[in-house]
C-alpha positions as CSV (number, residue, x, y, z in Angstrom):
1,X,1.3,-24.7,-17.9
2,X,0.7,-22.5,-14.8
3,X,-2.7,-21.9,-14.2
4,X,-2.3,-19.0,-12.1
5,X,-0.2,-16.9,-15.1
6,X,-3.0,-15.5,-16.3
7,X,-6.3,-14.5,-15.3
8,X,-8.9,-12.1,-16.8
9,X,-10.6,-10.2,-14.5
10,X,-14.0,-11.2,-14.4
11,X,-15.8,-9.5,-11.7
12,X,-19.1,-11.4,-11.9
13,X,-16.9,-14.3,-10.5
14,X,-15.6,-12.4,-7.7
15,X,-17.8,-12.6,-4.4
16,X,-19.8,-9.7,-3.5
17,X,-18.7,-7.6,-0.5
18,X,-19.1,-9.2,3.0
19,X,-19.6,-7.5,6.1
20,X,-18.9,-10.2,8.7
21,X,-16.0,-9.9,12.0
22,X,-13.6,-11.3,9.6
23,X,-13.9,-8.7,7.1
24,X,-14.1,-6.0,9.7
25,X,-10.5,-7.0,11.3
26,X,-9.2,-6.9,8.3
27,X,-10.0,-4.0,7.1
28,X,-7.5,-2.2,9.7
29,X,-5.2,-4.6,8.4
30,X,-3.3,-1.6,6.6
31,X,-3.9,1.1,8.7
32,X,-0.1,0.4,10.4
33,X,1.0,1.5,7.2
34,X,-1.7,4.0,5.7
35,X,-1.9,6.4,8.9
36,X,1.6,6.7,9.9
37,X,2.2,8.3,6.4
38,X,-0.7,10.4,7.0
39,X,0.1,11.9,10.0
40,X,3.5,12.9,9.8
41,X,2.4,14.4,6.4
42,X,-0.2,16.4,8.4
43,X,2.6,17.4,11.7
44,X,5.2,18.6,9.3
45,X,3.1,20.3,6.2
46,X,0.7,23.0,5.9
47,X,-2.0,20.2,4.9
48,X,-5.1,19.3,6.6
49,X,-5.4,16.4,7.8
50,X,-9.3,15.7,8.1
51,X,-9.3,16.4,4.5
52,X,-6.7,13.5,3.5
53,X,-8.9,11.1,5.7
54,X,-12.1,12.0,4.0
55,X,-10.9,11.1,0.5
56,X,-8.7,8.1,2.1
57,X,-12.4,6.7,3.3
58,X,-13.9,7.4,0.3
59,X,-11.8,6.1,-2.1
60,X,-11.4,3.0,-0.3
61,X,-15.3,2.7,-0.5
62,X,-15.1,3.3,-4.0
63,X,-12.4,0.7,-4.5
64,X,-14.3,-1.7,-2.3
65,X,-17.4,-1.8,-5.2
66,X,-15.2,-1.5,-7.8
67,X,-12.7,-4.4,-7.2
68,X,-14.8,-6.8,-4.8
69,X,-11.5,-7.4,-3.2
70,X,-9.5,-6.1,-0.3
71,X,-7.5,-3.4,-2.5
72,X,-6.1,-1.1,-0.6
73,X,-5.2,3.1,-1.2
74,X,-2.2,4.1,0.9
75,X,-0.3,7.4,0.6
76,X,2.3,7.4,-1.8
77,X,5.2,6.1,0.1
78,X,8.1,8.2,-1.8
79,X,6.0,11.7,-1.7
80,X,5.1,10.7,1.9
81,X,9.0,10.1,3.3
82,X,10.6,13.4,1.3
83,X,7.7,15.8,2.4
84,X,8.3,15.0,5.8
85,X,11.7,14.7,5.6
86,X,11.9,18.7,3.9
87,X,8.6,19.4,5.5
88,X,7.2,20.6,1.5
89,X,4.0,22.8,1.3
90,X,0.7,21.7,0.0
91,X,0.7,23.6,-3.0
92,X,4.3,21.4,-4.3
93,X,2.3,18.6,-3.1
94,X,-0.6,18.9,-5.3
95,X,1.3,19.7,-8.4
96,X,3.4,16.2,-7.7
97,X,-0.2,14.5,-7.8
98,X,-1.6,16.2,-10.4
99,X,1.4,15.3,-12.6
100,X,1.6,11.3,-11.4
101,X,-2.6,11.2,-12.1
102,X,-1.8,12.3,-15.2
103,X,0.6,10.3,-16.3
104,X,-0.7,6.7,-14.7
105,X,-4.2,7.2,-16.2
106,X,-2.7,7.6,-19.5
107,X,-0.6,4.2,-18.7
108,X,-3.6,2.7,-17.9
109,X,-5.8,3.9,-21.0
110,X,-2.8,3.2,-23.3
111,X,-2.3,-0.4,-21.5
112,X,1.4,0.2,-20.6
113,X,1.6,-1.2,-17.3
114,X,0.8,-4.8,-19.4
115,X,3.5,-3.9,-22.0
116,X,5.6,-3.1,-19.5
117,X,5.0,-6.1,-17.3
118,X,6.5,-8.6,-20.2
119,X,10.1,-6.9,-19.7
120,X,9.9,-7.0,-15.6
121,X,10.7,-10.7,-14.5
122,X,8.4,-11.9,-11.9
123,X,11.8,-12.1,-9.4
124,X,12.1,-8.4,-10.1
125,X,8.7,-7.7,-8.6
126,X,9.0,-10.5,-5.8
127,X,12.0,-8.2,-5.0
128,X,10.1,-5.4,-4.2
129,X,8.0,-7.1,-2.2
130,X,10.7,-8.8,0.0
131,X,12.3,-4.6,-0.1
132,X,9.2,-3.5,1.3
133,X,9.2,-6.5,3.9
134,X,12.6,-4.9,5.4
135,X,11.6,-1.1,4.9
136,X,8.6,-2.2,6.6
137,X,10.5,-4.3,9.4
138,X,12.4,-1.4,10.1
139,X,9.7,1.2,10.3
140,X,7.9,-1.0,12.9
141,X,11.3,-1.5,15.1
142,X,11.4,2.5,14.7
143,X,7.9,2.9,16.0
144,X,8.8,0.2,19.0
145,X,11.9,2.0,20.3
146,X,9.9,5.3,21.1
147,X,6.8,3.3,22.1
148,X,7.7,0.1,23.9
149,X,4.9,-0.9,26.1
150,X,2.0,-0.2,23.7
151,X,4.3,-2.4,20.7
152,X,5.1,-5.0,22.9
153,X,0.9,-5.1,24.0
154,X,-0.1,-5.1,20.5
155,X,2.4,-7.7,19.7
156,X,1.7,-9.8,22.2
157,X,-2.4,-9.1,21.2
158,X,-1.6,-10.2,17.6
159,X,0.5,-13.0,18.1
160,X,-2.2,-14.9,20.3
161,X,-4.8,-13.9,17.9
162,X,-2.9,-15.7,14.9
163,X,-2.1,-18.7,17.2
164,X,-5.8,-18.7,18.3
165,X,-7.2,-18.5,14.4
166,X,-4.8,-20.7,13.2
167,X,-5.5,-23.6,15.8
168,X,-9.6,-23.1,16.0
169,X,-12.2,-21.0,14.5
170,X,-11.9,-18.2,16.3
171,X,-11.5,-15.2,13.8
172,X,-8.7,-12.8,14.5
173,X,-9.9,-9.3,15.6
174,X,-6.3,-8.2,16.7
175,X,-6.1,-5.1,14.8
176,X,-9.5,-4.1,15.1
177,X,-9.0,-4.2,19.4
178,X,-5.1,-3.2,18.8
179,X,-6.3,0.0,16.4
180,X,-9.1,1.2,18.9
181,X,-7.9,0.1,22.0
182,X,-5.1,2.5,21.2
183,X,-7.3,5.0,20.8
184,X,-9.4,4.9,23.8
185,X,-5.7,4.6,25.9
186,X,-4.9,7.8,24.6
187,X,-8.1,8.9,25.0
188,X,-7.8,7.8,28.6
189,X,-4.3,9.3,29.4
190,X,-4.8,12.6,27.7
191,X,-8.7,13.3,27.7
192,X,-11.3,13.7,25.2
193,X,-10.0,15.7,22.6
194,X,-12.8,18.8,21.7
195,X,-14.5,18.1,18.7
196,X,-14.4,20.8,15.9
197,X,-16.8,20.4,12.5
198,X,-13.7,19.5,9.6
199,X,-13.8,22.3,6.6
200,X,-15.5,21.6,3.4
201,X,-12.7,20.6,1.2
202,X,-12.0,23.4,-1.7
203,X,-10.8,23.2,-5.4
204,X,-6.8,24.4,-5.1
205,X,-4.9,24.5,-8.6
206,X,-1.2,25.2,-7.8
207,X,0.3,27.7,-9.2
208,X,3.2,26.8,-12.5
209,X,6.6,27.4,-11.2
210,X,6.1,24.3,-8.5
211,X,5.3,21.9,-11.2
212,X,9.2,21.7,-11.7
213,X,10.4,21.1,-8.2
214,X,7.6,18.7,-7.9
215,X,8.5,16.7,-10.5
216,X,12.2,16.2,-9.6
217,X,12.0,16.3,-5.8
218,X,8.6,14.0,-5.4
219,X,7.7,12.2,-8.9
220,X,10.9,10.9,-10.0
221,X,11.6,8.9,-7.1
222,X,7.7,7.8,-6.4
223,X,7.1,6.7,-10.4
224,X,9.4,3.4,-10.3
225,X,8.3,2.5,-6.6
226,X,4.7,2.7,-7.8
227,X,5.1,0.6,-10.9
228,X,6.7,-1.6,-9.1
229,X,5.2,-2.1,-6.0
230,X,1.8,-0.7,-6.3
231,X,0.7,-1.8,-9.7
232,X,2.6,-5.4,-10.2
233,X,3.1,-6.8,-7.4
234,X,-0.4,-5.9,-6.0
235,X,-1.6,-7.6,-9.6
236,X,1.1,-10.3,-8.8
237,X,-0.6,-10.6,-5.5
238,X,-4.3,-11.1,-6.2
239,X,-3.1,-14.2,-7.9
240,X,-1.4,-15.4,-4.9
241,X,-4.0,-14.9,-2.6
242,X,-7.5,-14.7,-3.9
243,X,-6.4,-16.4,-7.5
244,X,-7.7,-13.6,-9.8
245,X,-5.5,-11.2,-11.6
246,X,-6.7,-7.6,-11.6
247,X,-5.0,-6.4,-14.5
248,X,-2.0,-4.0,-14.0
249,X,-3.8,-1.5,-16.9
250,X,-6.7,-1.2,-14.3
251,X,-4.5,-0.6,-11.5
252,X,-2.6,2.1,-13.1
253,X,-6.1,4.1,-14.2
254,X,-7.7,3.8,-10.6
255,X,-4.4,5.3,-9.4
256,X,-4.9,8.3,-11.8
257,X,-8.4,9.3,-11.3
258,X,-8.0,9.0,-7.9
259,X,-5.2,11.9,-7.5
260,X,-6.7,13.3,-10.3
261,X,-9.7,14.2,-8.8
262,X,-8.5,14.2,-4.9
263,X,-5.1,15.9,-4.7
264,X,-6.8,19.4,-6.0
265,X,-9.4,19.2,-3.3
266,X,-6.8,18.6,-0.6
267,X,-6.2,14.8,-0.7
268,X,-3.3,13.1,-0.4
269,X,-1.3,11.9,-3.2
270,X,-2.4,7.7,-3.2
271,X,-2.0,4.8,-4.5
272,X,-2.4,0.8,-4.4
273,X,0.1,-1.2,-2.4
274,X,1.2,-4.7,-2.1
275,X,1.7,-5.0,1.4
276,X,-1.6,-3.1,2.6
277,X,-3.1,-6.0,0.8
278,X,-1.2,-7.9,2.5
279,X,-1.6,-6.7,5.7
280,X,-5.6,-6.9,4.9
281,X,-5.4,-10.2,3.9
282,X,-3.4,-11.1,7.5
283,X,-6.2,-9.9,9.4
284,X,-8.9,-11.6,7.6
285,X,-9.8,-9.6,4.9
286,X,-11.3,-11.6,1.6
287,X,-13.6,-9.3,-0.2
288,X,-14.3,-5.7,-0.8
289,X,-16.5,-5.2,2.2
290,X,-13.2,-5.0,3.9
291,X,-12.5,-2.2,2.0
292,X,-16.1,-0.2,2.4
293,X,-15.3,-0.8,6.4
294,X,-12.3,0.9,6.0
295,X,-13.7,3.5,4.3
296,X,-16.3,4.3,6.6
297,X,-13.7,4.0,9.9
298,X,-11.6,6.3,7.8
299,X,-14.6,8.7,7.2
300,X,-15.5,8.8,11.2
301,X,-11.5,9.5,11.3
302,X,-11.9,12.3,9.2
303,X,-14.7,13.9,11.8
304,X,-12.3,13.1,15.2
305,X,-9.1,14.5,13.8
306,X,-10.6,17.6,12.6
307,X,-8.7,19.3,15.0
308,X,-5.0,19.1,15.1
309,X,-4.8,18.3,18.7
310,X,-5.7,14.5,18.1
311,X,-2.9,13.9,16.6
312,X,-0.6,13.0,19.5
313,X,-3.7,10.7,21.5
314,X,-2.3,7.5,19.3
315,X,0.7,5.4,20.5
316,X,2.9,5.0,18.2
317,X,3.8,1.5,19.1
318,X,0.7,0.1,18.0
319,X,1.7,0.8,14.2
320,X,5.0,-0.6,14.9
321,X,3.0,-3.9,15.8
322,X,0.8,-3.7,12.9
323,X,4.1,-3.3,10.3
324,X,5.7,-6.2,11.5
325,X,3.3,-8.9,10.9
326,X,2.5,-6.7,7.5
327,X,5.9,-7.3,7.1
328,X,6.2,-11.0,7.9
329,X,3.2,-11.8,5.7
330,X,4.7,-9.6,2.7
331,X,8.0,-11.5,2.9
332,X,6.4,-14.7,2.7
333,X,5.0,-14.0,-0.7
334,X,8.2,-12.3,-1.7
335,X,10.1,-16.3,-0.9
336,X,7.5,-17.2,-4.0
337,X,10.7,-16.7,-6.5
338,X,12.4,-18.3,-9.2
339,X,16.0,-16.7,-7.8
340,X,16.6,-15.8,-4.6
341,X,19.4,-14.4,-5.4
342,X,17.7,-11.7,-7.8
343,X,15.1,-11.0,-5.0
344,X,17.5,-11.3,-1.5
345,X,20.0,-8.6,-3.1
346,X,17.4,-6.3,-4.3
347,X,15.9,-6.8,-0.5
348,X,19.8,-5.9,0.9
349,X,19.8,-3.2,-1.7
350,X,17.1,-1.2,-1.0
351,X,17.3,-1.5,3.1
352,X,20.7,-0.1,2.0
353,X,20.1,2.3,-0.1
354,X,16.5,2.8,-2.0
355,X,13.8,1.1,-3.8
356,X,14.9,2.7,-7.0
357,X,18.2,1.7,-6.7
358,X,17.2,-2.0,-5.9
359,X,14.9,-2.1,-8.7
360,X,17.7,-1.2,-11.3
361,X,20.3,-3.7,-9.7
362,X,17.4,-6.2,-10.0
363,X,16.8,-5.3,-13.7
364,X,19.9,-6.0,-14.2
365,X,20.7,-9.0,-12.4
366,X,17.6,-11.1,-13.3
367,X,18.3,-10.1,-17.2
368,X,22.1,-11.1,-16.8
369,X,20.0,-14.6,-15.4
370,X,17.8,-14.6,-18.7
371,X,20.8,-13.9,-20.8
372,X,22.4,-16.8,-18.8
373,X,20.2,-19.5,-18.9
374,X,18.8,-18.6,-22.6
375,X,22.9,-19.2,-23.1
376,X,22.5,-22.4,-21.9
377,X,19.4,-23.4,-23.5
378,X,17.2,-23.3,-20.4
379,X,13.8,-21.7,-19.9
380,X,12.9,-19.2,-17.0
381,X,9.9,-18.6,-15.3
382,X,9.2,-15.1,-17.2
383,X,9.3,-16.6,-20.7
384,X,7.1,-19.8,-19.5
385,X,5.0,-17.0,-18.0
386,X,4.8,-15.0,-21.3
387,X,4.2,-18.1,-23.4
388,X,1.2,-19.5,-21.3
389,X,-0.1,-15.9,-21.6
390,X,0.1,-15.6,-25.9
391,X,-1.7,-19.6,-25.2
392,X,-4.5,-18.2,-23.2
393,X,-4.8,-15.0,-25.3
């Protein structure tokens, strides 16, 4: 039996926060991922951006007491890449995270999510990750070719870090100097920005007829990318790296309260993410206190980018350099498969194509495998992984 199948999630076991170096350089781990999202978001829509900062810091605080682990809330990656790709207005925004609250608190009450993770084999999900890997790859190759010299600095930075950790105790701050370092460069080429008190967020209900829109043009395509990535394979991934399973159920409530009560205040809609942990876990991150950093560099960022003007002060190359060793540490867990034949052609699928499109070729293919081997009278890995499960129960 594999141990590691099944865990309850017992938070008195779990080590309080910490708020050591370690911690603090990884809890920038994610912000490669987290505030390129955010700012194209705020360049192309009618949102304001110290607003989705403010309950980006806070939520990650929240999550940081709540979990005791290095969870991470990103901007929902679907929503994100269509808004700025048909720069949509805040008010089709909201409605898209009103409607995805809704429905992922109910799966969470009703304990879907766990229903649903019995008919999703675990190469299925270790196909998402090794997807996101490559999206990833090639969003931090697309960051690099605009912004050389800062992504080939912050590479370099990184890359001696890891050596440095890896060979003797020294813990790796990369992304802590790579994050802030970029910012007091841009700081230093382009001046002090002026600093302007942010607004008090305000209650905004949109109006009815964007509810449709919303639904087909931002919810329909974020729904199976959130399932997949953002509620089991983060699950998937507390198992792998800090050997506790926070349950999919709980993932899938935190995800709707969280829009639920951000997104008509202004916020962004957010979710979990597999390769922000990740990315956290890269830098050093092992508890929640990574997360309640986070939240309170996210909060300061909320104050400094009140105005708009801050926006362009960043290079972009140092998020290219943060997404690639996201990346490399995501695909490492994604090799963790029972196929790699299920999981490699999702990865090709979805660099392709789409996520959504990868996940149902994967459904597919790893059920044709079950089908297959069942034929033959062989076990897989998802039915000894559902029979240790009904043991431990």
């Amino acid at each position: 039996m594999d141990l590691l199948t099944h865990h309850p999630y017992n938070k008195d076991k779990l080590p309080k926060p910490a708020f050591t170096l370690r911690e603090a350089a990884g809890s920038v781990g994610d912000f490669g991922t987290i505030l390129p999202i955010i700012f194209g978001v705020a360049l192309v829509s009618d949102m304001n951006i110290s607003n989705i900062l403010f309950f980006f810091g806070l939520w990650f605080i929240i999550s940081g007491y709540y979990y005791r682990l290095p969870v991470p809330i990103e901007p929902m990656k679907a929503v994100g890449a269509v808004v700025i790709a048909g720069s949509l207005t805040h008010d089709i925004i909201a409605a898209s995270g009103i409607i995805i609250g809704i429905f992922f608190l109910l799966a969470g009450v009703m304990r879907w999510m766990e229903a649903l993770k019995k008919y999703i084999p675990k190469n299925v999900i270790r196909g998402v990750q090794a997807a996101l890997a490559l999206l990833l790859l090639r969003s931090a190759f697309g960051f690099a070719t605009g912004d050389i010299i800062p992504f080939a600095v912050a590479t370099l930075i990184i890359a001696l870090f890891w050596v440095g950790a890896k060979y003797t105790r020294l813990p790796d701050v990369s992304a802590l100097i790579v994050v802030f370092g970029g910012v007091g460069a841009g700081i230093l080429i382009t001046g002090m920005p002026e600093f302007v008190l942010p607004a008090l967020p305000t209650f905004y209900l949109p109006p009815p007829e964007v509810f449709s829109p919303a639904f087909t043009d931002l919810v329909l395509p974020q729904i199976p990318l959130t399932i997949t990535n953002a509620i089991l394979a983060t699950s998937l991934l507390t198992i792998d790296l800090f050997r506790h399973e926070i349950k999919p159920d709980r993932l899938s409530a935190t995800i709707g309260v969280m829009n639920l009560v951000t997104v008509p205040f202004g916020g962004f809609p957010m979710c979990h993410g597999a390769g922000g942990m990740a990315g956290q876990y890269r830098f050093g991150a092992r508890t929640g206190g990574a997360n309640i950093i986070a939240g309170v560099i996210l909060l300061a960022f909320a104050f400094f980018f009140a105005s708009a003007s801050v926006l362009s002060i960043i290079p972009t190359g140092i998020f290219g350099a943060l997404l690639l060793f996201v990346a490399i540490e995501l695909g490492i867990h994604a090799t963790k498969t029972d196929s790699l034949a299920v999981t490699g052609i999702m990865a090709v699928v979805s660099f392709a194509g789409n996520i959504t499109i990868a996940f149902i070729v994967g459904m597919i293919l790893a059920w044709g495998r079950i089908w297959y081997l069942r034929k033959k009278g062989l076990e897989t890995d998802t039915e000894k992984s559902s029979v240790s499960e009904e043991t431990e129960e």
